[in-house]
Biopython code that builds the backbone (N, CA, C, O; Angstrom):
import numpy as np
from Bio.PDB.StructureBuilder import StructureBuilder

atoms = [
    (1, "UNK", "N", (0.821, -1.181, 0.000)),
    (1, "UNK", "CA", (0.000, 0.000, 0.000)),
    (1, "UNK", "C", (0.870, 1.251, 0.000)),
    (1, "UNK", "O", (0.687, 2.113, -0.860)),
    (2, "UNK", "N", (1.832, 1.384, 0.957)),
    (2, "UNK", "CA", (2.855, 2.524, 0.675)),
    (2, "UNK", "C", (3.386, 2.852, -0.834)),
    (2, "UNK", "O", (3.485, 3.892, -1.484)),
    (3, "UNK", "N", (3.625, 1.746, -1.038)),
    (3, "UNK", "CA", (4.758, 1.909, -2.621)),
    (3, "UNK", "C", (3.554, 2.982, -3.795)),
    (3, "UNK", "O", (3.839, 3.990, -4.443)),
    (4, "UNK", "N", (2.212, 2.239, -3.683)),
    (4, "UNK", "CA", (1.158, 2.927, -4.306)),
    (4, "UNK", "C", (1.502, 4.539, -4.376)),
    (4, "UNK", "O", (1.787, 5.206, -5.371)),
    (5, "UNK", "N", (1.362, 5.028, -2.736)),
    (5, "UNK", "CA", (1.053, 6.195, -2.473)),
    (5, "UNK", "C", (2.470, 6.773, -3.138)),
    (5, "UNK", "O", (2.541, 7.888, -3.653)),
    (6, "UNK", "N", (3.691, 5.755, -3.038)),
    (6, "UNK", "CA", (5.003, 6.537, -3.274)),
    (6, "UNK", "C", (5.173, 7.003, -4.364)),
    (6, "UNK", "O", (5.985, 7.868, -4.691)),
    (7, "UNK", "N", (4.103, 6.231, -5.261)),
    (7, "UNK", "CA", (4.041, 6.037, -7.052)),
    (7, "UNK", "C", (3.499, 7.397, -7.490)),
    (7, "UNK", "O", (4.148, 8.039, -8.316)),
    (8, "UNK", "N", (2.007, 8.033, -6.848)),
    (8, "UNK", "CA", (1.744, 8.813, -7.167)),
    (8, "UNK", "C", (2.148, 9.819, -6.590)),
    (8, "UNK", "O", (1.591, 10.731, -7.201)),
    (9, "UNK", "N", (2.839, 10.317, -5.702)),
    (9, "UNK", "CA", (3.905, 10.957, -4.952)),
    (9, "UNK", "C", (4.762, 11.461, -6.149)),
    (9, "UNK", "O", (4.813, 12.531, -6.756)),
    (10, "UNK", "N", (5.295, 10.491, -6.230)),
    (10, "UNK", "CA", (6.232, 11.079, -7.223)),
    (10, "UNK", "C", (6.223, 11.149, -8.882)),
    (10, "UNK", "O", (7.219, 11.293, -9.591)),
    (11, "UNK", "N", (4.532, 10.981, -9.422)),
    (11, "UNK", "CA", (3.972, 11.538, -10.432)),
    (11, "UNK", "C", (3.546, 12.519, -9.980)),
    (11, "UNK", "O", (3.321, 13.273, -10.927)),
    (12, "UNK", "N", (3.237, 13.076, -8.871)),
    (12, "UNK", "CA", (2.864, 14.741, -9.086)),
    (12, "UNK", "C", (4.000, 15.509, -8.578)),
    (12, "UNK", "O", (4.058, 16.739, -8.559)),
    (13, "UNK", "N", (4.978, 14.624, -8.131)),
    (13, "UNK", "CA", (6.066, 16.152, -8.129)),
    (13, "UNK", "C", (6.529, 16.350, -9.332)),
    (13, "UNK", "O", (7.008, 17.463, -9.551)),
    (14, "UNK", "N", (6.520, 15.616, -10.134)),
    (14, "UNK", "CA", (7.535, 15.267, -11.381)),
    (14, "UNK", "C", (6.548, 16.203, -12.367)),
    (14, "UNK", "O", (7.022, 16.927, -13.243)),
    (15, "UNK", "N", (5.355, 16.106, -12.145)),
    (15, "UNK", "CA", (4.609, 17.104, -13.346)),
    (15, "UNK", "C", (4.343, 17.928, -13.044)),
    (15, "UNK", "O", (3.730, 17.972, -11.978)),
    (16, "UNK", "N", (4.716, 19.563, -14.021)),
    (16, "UNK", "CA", (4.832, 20.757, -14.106)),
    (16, "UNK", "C", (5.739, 21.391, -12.912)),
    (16, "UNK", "O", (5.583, 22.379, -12.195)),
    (17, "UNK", "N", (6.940, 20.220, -13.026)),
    (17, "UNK", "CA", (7.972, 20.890, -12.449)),
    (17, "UNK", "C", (8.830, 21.392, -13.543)),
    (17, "UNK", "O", (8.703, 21.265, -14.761)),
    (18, "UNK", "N", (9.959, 22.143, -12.661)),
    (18, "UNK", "CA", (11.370, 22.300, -13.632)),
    (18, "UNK", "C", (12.174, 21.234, -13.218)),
    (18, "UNK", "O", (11.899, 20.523, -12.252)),
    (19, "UNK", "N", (13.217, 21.101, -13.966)),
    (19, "UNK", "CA", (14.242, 20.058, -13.925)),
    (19, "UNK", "C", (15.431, 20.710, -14.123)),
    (19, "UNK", "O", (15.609, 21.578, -14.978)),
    (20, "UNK", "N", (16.301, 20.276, -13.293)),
    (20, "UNK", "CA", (17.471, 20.815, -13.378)),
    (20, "UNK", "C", (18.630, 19.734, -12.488)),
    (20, "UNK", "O", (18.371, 19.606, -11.292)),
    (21, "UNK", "N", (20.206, 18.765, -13.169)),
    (21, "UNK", "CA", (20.745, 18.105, -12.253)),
    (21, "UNK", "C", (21.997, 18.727, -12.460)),
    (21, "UNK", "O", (22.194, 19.596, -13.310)),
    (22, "UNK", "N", (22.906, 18.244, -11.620)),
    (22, "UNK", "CA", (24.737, 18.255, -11.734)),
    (22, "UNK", "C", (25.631, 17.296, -12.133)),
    (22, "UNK", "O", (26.302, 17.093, -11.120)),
    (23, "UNK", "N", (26.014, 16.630, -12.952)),
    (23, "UNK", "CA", (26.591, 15.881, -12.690)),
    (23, "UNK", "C", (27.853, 15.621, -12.704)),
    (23, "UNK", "O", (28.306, 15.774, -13.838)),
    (24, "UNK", "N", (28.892, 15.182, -11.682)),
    (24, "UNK", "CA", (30.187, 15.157, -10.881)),
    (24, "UNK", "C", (30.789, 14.030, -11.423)),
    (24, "UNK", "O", (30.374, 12.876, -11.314)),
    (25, "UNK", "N", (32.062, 14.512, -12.179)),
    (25, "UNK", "CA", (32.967, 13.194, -12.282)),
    (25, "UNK", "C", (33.961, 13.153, -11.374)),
    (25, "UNK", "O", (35.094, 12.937, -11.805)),
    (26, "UNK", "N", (33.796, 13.316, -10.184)),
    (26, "UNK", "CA", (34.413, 12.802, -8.946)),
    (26, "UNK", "C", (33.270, 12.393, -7.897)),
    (26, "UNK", "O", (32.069, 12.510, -8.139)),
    (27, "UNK", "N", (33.762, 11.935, -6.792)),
    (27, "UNK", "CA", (32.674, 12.033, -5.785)),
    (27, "UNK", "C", (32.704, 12.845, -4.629)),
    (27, "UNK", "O", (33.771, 13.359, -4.294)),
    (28, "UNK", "N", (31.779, 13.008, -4.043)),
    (28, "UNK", "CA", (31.798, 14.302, -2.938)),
    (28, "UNK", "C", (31.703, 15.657, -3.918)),
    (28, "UNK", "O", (32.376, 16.623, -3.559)),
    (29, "UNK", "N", (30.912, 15.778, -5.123)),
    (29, "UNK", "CA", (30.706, 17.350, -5.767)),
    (29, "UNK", "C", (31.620, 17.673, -5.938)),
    (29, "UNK", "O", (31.806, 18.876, -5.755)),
    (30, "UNK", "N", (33.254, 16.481, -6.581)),
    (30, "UNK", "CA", (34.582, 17.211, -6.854)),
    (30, "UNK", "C", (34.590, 16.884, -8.177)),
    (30, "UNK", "O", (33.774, 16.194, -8.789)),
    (31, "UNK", "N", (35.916, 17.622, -8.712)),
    (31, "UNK", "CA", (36.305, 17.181, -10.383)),
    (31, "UNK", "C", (35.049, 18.345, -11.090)),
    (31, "UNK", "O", (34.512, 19.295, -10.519)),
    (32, "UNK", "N", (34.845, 17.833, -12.558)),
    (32, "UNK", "CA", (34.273, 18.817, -13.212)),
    (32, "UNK", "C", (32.827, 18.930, -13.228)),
    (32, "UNK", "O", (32.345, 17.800, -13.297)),
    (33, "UNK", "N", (31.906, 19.868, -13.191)),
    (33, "UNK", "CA", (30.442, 19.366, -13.420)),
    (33, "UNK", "C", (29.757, 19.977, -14.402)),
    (33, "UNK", "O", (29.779, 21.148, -14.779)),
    (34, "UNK", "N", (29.167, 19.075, -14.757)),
    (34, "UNK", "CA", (28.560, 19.194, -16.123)),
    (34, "UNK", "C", (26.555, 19.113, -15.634)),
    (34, "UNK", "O", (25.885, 18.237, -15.086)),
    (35, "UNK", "N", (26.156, 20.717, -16.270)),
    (35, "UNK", "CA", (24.541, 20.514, -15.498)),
    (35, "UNK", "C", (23.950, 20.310, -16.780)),
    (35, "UNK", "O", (24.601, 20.165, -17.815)),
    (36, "UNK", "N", (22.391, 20.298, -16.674)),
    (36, "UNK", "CA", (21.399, 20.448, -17.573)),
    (36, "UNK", "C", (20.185, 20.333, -17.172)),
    (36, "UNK", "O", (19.867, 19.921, -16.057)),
    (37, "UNK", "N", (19.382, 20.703, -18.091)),
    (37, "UNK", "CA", (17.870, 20.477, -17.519)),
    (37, "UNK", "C", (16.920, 19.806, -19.143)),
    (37, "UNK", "O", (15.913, 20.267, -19.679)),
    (38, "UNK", "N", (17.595, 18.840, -19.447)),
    (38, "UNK", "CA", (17.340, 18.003, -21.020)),
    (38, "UNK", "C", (17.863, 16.949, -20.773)),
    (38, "UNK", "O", (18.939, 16.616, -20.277)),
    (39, "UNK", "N", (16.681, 16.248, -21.309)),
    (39, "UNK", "CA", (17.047, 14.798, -21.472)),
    (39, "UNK", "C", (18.438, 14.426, -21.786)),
    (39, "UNK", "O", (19.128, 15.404, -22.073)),
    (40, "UNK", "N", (19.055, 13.271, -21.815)),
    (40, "UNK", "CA", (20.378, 13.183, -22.899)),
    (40, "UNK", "C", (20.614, 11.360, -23.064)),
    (40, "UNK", "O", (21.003, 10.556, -22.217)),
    (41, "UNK", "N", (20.187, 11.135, -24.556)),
    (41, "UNK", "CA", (20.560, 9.730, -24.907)),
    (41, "UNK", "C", (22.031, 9.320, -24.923)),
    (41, "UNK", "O", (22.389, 8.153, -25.082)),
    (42, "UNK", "N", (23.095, 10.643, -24.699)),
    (42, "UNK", "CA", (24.246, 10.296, -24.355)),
    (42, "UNK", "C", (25.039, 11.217, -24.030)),
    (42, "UNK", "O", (25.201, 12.295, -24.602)),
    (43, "UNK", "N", (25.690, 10.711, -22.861)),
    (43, "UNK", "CA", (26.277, 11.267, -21.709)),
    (43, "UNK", "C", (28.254, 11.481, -22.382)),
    (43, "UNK", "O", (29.046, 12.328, -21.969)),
    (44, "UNK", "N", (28.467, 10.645, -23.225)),
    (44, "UNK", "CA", (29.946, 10.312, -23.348)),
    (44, "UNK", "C", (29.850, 11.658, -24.508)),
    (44, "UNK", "O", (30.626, 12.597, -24.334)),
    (45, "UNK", "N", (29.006, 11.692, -25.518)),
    (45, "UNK", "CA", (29.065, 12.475, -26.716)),
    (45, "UNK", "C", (28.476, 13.750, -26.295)),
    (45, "UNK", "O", (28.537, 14.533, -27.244)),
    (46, "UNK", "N", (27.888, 14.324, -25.183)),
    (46, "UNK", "CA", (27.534, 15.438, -24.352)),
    (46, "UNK", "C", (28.851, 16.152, -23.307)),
    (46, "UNK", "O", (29.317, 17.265, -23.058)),
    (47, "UNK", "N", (29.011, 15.088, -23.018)),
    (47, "UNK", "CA", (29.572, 15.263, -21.561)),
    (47, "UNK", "C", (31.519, 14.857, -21.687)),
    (47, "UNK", "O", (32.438, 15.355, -21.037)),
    (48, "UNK", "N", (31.561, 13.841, -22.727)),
    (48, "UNK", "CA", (33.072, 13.674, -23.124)),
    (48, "UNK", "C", (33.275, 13.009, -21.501)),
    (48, "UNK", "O", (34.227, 13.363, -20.804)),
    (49, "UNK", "N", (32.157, 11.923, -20.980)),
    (49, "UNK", "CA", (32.409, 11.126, -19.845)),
    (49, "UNK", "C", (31.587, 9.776, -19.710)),
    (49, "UNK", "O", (30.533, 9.711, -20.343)),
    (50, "UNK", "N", (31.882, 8.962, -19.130)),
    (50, "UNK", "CA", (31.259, 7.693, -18.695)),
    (50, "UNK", "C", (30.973, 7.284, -17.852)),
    (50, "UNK", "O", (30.420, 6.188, -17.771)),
    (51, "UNK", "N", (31.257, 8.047, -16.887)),
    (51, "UNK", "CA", (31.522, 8.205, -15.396)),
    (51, "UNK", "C", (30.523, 8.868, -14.450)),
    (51, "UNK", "O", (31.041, 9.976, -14.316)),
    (52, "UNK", "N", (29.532, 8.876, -13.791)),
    (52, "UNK", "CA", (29.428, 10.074, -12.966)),
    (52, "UNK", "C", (29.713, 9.572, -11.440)),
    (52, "UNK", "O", (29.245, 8.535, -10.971)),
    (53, "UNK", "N", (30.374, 10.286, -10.898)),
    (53, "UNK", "CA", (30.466, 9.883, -9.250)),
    (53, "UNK", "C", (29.596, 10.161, -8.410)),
    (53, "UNK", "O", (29.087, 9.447, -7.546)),
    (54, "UNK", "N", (29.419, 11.258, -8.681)),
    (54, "UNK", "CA", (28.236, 12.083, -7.791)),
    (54, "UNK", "C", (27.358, 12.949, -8.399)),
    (54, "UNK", "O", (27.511, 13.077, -9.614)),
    (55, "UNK", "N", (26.518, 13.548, -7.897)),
    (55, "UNK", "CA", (25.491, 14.296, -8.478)),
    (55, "UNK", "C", (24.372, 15.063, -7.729)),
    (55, "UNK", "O", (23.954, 14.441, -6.753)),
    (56, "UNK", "N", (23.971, 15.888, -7.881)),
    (56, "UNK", "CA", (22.641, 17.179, -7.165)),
    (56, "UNK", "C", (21.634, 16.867, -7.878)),
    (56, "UNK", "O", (21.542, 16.698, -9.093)),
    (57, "UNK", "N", (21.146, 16.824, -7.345)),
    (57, "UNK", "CA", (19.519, 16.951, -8.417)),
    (57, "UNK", "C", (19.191, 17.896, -7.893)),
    (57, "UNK", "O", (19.056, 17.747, -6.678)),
    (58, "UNK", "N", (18.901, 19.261, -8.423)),
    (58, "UNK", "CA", (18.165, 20.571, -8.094)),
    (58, "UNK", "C", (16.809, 20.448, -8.039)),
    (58, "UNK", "O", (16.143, 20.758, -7.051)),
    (59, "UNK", "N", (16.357, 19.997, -9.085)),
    (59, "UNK", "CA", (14.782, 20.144, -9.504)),
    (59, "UNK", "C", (14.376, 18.989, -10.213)),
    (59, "UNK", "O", (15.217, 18.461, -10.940)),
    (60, "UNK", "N", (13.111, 18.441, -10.129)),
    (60, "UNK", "CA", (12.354, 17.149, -10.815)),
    (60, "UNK", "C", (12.854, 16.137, -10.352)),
    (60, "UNK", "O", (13.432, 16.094, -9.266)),
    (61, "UNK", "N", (12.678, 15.091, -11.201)),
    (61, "UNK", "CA", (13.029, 13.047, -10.747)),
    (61, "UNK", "C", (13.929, 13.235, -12.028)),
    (61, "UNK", "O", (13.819, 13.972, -13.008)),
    (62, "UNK", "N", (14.974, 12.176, -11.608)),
    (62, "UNK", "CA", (15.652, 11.707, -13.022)),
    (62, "UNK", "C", (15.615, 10.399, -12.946)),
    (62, "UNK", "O", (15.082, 9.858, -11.977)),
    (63, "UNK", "N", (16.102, 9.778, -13.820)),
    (63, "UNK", "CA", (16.857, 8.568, -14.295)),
    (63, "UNK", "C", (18.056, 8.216, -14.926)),
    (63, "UNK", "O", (18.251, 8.547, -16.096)),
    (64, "UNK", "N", (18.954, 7.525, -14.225)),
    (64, "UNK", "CA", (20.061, 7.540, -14.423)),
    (64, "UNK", "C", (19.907, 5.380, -15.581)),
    (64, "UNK", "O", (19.192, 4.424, -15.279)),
    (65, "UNK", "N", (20.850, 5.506, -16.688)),
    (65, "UNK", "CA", (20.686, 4.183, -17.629)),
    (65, "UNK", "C", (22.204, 4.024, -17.585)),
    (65, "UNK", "O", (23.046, 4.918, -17.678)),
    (66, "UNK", "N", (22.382, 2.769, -17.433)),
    (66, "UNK", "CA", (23.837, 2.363, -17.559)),
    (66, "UNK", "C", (24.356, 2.277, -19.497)),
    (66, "UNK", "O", (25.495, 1.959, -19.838)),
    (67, "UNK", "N", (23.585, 2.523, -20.184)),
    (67, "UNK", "CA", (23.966, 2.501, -21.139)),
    (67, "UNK", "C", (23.200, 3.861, -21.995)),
    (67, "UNK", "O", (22.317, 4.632, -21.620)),
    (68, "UNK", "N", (23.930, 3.771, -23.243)),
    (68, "UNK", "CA", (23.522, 5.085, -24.330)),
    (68, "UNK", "C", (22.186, 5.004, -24.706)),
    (68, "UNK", "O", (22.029, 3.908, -25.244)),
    (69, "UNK", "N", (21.144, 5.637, -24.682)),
    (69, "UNK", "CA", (19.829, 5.951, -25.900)),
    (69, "UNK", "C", (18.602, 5.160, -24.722)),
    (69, "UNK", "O", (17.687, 4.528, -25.249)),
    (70, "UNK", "N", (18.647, 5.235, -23.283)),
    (70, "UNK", "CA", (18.114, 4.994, -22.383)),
    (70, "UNK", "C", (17.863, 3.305, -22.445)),
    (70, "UNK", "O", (16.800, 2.710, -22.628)),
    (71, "UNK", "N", (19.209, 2.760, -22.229)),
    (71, "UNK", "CA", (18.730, 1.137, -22.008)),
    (71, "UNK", "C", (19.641, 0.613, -20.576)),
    (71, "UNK", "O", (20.415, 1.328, -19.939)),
    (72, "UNK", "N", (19.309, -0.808, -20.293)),
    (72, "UNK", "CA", (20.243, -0.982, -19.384)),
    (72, "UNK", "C", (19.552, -0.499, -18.043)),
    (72, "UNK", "O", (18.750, 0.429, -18.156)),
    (73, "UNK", "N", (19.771, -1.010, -16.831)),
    (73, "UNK", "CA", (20.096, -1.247, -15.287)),
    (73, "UNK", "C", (19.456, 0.463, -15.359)),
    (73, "UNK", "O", (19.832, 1.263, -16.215)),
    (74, "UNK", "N", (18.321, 0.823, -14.157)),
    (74, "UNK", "CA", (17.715, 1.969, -14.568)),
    (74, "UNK", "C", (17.715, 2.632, -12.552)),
    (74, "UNK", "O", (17.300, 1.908, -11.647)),
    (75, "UNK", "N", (18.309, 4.180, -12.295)),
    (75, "UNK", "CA", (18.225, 4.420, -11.039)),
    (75, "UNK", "C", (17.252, 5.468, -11.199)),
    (75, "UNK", "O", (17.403, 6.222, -12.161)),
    (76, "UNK", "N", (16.312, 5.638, -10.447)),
    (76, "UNK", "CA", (15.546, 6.899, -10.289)),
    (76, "UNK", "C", (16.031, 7.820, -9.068)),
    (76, "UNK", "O", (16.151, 7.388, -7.921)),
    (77, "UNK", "N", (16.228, 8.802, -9.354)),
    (77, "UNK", "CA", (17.150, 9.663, -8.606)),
    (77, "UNK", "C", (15.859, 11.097, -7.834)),
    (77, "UNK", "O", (15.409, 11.984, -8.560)),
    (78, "UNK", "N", (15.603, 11.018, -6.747)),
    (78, "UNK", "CA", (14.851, 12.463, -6.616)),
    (78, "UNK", "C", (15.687, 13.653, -5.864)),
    (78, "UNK", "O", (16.888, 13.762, -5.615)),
    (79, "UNK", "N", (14.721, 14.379, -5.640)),
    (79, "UNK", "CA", (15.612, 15.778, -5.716)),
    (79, "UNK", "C", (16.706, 15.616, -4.481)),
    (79, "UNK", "O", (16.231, 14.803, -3.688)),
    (80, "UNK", "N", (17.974, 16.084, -4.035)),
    (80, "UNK", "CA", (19.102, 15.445, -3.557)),
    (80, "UNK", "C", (20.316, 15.885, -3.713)),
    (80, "UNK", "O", (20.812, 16.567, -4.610)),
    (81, "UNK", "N", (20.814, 15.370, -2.624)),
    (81, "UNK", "CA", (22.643, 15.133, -3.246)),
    (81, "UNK", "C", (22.829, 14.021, -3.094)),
    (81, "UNK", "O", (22.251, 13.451, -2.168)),
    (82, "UNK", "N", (23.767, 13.266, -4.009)),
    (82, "UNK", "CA", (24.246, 11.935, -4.073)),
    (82, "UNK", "C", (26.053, 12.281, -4.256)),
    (82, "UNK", "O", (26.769, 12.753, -5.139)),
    (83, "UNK", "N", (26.251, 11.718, -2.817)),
    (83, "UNK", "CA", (28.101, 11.498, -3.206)),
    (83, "UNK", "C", (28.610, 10.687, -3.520)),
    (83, "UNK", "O", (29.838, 10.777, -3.548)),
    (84, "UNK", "N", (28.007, 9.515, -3.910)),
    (84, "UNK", "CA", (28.654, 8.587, -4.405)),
    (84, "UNK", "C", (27.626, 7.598, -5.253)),
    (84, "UNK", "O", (26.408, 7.533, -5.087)),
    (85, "UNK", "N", (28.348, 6.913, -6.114)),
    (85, "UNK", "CA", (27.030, 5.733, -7.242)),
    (85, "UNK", "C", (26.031, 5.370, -6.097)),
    (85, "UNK", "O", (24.867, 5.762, -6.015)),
    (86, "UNK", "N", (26.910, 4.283, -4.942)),
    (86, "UNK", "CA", (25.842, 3.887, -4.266)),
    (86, "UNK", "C", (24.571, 4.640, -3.312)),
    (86, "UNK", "O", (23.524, 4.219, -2.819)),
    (87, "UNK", "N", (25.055, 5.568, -3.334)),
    (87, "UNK", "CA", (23.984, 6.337, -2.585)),
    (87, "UNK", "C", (22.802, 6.264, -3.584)),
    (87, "UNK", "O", (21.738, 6.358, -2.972)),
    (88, "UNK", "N", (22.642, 6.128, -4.911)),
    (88, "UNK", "CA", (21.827, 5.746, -5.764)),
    (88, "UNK", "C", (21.716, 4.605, -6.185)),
    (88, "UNK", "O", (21.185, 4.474, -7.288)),
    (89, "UNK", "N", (22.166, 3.426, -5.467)),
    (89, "UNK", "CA", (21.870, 2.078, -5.741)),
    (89, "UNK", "C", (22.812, 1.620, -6.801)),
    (89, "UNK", "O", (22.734, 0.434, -7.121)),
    (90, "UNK", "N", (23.789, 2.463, -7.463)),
    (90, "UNK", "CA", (24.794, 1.716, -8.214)),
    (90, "UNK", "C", (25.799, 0.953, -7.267)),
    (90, "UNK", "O", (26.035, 1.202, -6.085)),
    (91, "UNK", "N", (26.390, -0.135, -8.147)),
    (91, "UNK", "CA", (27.887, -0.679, -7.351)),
    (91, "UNK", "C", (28.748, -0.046, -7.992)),
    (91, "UNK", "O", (29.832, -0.094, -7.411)),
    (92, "UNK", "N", (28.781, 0.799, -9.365)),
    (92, "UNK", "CA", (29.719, 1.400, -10.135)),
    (92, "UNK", "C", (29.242, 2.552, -10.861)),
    (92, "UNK", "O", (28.052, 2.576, -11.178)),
    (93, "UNK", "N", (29.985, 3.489, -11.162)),
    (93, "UNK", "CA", (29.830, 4.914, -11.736)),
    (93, "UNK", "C", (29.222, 4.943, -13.456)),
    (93, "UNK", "O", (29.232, 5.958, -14.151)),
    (94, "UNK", "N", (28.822, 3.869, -13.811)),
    (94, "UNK", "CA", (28.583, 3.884, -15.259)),
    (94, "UNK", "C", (27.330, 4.475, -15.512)),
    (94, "UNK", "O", (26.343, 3.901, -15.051)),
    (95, "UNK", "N", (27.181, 5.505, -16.151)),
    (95, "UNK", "CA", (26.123, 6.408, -16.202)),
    (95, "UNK", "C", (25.832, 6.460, -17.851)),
    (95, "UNK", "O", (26.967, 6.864, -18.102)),
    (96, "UNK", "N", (25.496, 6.412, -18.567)),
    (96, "UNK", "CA", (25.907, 6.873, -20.043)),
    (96, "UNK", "C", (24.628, 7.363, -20.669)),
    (96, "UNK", "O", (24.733, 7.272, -21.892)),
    (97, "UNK", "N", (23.500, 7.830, -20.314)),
    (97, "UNK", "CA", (22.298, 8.425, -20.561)),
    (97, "UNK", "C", (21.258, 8.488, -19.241)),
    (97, "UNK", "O", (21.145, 7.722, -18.283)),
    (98, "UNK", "N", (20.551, 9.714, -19.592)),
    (98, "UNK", "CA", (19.742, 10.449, -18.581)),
    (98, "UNK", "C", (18.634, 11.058, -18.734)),
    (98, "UNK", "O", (18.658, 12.097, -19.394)),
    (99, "UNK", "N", (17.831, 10.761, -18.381)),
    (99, "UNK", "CA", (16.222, 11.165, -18.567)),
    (99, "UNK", "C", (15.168, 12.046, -17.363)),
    (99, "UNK", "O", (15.221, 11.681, -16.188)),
    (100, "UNK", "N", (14.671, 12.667, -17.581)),
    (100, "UNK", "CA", (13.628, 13.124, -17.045)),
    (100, "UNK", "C", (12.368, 12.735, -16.783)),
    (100, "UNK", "O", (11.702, 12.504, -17.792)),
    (101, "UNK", "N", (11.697, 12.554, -15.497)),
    (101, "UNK", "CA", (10.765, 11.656, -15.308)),
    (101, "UNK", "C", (9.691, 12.434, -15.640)),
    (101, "UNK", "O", (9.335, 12.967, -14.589)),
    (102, "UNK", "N", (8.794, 12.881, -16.778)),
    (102, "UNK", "CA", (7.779, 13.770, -17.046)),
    (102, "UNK", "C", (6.199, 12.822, -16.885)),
    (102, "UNK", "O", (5.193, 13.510, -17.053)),
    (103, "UNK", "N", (6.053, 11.855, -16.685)),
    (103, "UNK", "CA", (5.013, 10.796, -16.284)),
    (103, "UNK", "C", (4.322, 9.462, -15.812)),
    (103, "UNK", "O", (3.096, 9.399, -15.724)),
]
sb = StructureBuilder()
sb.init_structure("model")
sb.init_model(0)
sb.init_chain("A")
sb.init_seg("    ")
for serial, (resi, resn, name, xyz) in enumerate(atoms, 1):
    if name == "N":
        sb.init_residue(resn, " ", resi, " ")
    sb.init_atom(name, np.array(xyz, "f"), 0.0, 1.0, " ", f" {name:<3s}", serial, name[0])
structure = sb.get_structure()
């Protein structure tokens, strides 16, 4: 019954919000960061990385895909700081596309 309520919880924060994340190729918000508030089917040809360590989420839900063009092992990320993969349920930093949760 919780998970329900968590579901639509986080369909109405996610709609007619803004979106906005950080994302850190170090961990602890170090090394370079690269933001946006757009989707991206790829992170390596955007970002010139494969990596993210850490990350802010300012605004909206994301989704983090271990692979390019949204496929692959999927983290939903809400608004936050994350210092490290696992704080988002990764065992490793492989990030390579990123989405916005709009529904």
């Amino acid at each position: 019954m919780g998970r329900v309520s968590t579901k639509v919880s986080l369909l109405f924060q996610a709609s007619g919000s803004e979106y906005k994340i950080q994302l850190y190729d170090k961990g602890d918000f170090a090394g370079q960061v690269f933001e946006t508030t757009e989707d991206c089917p790829s992170v390596v040809e955007r970002f010139r990385t494969r990596e993210v360590h850490s990350c802010k989420v300012l605004d909206g839900i994301w989704i983090f895909y271990e692979h390019p063009n949204y496929r692959g092992r999927q983290y939903l990320l809400e608004k936050g700081e994350y210092r490290k993969p696992v704080d988002w349920g990764a065992v490793c930093p492989t990030v390579q596309s990123i989405k916005r949760l709009t529904e």
